[in-house]
N, C-alpha and C positions, 0 to 999 in steps of 0.2 A: 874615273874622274867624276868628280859629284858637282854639281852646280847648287849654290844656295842662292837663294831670292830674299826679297826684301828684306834686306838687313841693315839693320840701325848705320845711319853715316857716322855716325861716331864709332862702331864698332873695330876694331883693331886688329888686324891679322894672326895677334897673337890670343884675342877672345875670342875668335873662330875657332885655332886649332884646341881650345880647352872642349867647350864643346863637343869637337868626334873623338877625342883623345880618350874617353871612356869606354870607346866602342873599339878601340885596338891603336896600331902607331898609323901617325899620321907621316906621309911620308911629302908633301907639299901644301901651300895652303896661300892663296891669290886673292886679293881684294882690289874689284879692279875700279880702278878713280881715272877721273875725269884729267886729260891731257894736259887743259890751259889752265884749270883750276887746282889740280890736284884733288879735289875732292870724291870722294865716294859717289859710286855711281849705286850705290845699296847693294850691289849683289858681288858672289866673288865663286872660288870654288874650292875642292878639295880634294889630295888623294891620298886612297888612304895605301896601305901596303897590304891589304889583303880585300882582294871583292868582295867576301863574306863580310870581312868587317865593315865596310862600305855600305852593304845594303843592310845590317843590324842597322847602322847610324841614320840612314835613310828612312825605317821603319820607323825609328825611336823620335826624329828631330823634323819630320815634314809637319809643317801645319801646327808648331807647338812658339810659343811665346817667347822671345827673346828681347831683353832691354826693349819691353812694349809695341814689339810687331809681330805678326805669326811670321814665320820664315817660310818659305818653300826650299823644301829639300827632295833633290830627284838627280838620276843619272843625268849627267851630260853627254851629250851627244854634237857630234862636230860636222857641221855642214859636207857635203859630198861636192866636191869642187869639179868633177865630171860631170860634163854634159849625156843626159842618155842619148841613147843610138837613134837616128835616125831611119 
């Protein structure tokens, strides 16, 4: 799963997945918005169908300009809902 950042509120789930779609099959793709507004919360994420192709797109698309923001593109990583051991 890839997390992307700052990304244009107008941006559209379907101009995300053009984006990694260069870099191999995009196999899901989430823009996630705001509850009571429905609007874009600017960030969303991606998966792709192959890791390798995921970290090409990772390499290619962090830190590069999209409809006038840099995006941040990096691994996602999902919180550990375990408490450590005492």
């Amino acid at each position: 799963m890839i997390y992307v950042g700052n990304i244009a509120y107008s941006m559209t789930a379907d101009e995300l997945k053009e984006l990694f779609v260069a870099f191999g099959n995009v196999a899901a793709v989430k823009i996630i918005v705001d509850k009571t507004s429905g609007r874009s919360k600017g960030y969303g994420f991606v998966e792709m169908e192959s890791d390798e192709d995921g970290q090409k797109a990772i390499t290619a698309l962090n830190d590069t300009q999209v409809k006038g923001r840099n995006i941040k593109v990096n691994n996602a990583f999902r919180k550990n809902d375990t408490k450590p051991a005492e």
